[in-house]
FIDRENZA-180077 format. One record per residue: residue number from 1; residue in one letter; x, y, z of N, C-alpha, C in turn. Coordinates in pm, whole numbers. Each point is the difference from the previous one (the first is absolute). Layout:
// FIDRENZA-180077
(NUM; A; (X; Y; Z); (X; Y; Z); (X; Y; Z))
...
***
This chain:
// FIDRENZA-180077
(1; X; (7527; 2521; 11196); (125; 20; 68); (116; 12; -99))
(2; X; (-64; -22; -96); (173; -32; -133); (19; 127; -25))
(3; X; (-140; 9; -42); (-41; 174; -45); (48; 115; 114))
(4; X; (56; -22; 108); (9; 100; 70); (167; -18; 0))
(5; X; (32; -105; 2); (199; -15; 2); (51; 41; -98))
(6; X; (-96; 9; -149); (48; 48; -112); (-6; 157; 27))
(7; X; (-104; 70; 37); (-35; 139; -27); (135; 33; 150))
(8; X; (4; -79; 64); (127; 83; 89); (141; 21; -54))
(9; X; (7; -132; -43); (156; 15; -69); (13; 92; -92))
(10; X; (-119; -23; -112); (32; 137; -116); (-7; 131; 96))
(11; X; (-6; 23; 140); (0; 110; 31); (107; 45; 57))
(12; X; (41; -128; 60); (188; 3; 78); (127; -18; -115))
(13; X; (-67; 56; -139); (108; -23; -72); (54; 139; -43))
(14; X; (-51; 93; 10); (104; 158; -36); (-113; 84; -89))
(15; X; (74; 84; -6); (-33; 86; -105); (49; -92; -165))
(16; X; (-95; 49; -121); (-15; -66; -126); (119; 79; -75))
(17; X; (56; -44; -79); (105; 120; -129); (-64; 100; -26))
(18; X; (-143; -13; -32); (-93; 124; -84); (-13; 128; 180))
(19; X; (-17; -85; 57); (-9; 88; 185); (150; 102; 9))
(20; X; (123; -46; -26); (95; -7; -21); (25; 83; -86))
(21; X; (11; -9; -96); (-29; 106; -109); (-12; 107; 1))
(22; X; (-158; 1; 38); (-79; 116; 12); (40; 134; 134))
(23; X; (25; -92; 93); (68; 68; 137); (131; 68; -53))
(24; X; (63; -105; -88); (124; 107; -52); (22; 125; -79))
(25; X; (-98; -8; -101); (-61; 121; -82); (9; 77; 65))
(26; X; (-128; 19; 108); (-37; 77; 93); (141; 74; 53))
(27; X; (38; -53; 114); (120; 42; 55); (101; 65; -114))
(28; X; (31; -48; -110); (75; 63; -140); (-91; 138; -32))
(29; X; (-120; 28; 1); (-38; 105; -7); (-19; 130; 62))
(30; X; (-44; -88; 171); (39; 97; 73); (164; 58; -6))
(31; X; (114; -112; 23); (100; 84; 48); (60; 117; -131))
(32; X; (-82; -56; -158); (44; 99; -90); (-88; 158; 26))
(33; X; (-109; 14; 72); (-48; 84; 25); (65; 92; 113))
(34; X; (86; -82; 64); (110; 111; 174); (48; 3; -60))
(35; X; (74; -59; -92); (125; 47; -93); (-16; 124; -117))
(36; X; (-93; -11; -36); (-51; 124; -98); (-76; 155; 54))
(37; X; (-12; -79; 191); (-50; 134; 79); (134; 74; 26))
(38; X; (114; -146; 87); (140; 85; 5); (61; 56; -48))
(39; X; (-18; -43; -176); (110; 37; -98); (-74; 135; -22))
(40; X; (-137; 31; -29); (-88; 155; 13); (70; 58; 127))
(41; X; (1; -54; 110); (81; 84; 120); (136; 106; -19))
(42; X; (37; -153; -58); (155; 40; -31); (14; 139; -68))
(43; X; (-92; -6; -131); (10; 101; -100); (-42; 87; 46))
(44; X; (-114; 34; 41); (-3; 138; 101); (70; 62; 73))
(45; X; (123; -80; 121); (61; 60; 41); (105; 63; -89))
(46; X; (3; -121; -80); (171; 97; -73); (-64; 108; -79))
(47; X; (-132; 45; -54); (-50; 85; -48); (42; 113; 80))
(48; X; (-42; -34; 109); (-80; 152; 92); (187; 30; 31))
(49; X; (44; -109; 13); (134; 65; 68); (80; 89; -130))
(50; X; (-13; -50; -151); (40; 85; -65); (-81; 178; -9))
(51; X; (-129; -23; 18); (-35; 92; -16); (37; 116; 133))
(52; X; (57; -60; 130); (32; 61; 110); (168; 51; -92))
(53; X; (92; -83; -24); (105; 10; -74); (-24; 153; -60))
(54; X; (-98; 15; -61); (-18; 72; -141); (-15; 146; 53))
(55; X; (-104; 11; 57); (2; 128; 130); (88; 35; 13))
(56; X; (72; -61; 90); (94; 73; 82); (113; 40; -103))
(57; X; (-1; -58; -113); (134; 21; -93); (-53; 157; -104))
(58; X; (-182; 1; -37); (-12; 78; -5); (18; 158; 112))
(59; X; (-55; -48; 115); (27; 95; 119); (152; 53; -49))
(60; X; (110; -65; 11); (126; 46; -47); (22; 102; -102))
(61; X; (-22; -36; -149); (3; 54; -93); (-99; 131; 20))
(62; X; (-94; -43; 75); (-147; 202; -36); (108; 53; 140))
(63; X; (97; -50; 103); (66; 107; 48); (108; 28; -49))
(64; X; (74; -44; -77); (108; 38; -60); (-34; 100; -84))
(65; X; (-145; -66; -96); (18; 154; -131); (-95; 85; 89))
(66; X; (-106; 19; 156); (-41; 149; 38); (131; -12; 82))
(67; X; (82; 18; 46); (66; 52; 71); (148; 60; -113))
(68; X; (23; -6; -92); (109; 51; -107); (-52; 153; 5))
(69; X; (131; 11; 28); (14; 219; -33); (82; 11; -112))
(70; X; (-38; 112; -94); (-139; 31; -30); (-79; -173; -57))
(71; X; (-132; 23; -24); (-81; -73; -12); (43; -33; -164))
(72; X; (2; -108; -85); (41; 34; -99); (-138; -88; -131))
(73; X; (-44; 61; -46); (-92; -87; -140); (78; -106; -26))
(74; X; (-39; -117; -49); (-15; -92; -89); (-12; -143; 28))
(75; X; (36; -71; -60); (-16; -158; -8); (100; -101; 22))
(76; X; (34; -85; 105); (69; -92; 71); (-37; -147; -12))
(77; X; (106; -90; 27); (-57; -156; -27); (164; -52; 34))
(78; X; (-52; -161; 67); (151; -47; 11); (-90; -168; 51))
(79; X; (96; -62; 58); (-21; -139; 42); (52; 42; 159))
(80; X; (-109; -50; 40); (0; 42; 164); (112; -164; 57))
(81; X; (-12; -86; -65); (64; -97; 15); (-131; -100; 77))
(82; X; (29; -152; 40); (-121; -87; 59); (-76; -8; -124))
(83; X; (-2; 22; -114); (-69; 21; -87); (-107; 107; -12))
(84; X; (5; 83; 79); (-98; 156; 36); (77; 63; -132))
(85; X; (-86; 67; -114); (35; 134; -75); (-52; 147; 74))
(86; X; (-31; 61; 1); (36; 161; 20); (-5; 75; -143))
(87; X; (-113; 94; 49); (-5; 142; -117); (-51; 119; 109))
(88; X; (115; 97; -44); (-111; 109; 89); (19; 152; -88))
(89; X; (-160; 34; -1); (-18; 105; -87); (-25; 123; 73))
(90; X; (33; 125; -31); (30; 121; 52); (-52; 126; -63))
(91; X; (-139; 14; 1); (-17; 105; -115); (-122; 127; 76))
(92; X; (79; 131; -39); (-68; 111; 44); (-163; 12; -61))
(93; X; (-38; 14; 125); (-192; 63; -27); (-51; 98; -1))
(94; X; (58; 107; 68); (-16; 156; 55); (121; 91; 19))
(95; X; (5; 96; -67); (76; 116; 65); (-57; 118; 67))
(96; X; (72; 51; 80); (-73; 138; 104); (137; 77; 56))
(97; X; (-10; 110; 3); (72; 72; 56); (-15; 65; 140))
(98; X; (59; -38; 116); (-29; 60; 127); (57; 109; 72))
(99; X; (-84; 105; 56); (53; 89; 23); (-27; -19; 170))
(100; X; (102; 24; 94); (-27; -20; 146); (-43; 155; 41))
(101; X; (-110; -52; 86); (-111; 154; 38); (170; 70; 105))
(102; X; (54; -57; 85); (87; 71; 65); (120; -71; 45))
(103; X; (110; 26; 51); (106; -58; -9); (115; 65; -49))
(104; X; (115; -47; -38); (132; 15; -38); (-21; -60; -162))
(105; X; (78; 29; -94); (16; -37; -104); (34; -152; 5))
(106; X; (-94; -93; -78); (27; -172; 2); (128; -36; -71))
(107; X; (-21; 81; -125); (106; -94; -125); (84; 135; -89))
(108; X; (117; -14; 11); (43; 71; -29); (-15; 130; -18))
(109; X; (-38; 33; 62); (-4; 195; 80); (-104; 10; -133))
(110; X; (-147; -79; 9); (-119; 73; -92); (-103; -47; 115))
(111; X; (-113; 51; -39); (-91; 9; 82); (-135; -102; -17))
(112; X; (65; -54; -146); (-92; -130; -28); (34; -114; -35))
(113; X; (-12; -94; -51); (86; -118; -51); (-121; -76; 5))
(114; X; (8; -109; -186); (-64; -63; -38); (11; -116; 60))
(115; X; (-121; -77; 4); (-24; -130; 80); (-92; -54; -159))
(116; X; (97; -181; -24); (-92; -53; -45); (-96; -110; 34))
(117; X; (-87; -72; -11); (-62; -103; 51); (7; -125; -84))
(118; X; (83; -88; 57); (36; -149; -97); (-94; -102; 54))
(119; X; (-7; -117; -94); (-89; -93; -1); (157; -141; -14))
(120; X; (-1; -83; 110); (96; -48; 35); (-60; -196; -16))
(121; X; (-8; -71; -112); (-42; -145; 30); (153; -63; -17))
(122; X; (-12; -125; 96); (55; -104; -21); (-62; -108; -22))
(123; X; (75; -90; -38); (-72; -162; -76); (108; -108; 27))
(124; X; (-44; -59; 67); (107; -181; 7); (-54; -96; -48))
(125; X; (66; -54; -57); (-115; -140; -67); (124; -104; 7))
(126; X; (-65; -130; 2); (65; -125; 19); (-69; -97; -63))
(127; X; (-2; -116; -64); (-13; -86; -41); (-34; -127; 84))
(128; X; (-110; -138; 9); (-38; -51; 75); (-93; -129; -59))
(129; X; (-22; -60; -3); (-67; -99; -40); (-137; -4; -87))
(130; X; (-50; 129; 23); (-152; 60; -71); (104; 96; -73))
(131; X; (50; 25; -14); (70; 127; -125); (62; 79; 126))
(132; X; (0; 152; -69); (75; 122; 50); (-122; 47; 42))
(133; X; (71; 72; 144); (-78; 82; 68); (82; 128; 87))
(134; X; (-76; 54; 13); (43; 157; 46); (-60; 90; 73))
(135; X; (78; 57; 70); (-42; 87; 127); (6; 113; -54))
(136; X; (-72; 137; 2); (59; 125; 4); (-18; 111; 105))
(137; X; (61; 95; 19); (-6; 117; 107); (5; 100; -105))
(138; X; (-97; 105; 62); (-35; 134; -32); (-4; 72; 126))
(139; X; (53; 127; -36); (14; 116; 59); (-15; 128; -75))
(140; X; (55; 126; 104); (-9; 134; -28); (101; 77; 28))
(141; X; (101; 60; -50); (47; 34; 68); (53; 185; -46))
(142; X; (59; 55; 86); (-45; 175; -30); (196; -2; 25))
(143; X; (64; 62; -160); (139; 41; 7); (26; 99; -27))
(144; X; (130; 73; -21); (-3; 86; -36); (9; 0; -134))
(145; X; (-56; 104; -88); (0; 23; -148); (69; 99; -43))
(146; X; (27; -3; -144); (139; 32; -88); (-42; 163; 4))
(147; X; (86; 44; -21); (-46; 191; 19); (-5; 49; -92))
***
């Protein structure tokens, strides 16, 4: 009977320091693991949202330089601001001369007029916690050429 009042009490007495302890670890490990899933969360979104940023700022710039009359060659760059840079390059691939099978005269009272074919990229890049990164747009686009 002694033997049984002893083995109860050591049982109505708690959890041990080392019980204690160990339960705390635990819990310290898990919550550094949601914290290192959230903080990965985190960084993805602000990723993807720069890279949405980056688009659309490129979208801007490839309509500004295809939509310029005349179409003009060369090489561009500035600070888009948000920390976005900007380059946009402009360089002819093809020339051809077109003659319309029927019609009225197109360009100045001749019956043909040169068309060239440009190769139109843009590039945004921004800066971010893994380094620099960058978007680019390519196109095609058909202007008129020098006579």
């Amino acid at each position: 009977m002694i033997r049984r009042l002893h083995s109860r009490r050591s049982a109505a007495r708690g959890f041990t320091l080392l019980e204690t302890l160990i339960a705390l670890i635990i819990t310290a490990l898990a919550l550094a693991v949601l914290f290192h899933g959230g903080l990965g969360g985190l960084w993805s979104v602000q990723a993807a949202s720069h890279y949405e940023q980056a688009i659309a700022r490129a979208r801007s710039h490839l309509a500004i330089a295809v939509h310029a009359s005349p179409l003009i060659a060369g090489e561009w760059q500035g600070n888009d601001g948000g920390g976005f840079t900007w380059h946009v390059r402009v360089a002819p691939v093809a020339n051809t001369t077109v003659r319309p099978v029927t019609g009225p005269t197109l360009l100045r009272g001749s019956s043909s007029f040169p068309l060239t074919l440009y190769s139109v990229t843009v590039w945004i890049g921004w800066h971010d916690i893994y380094g620099v990164r960058a978007v680019h747009l390519d196109t095609q686009q058909i202007g008129q050429g020098a006579r």
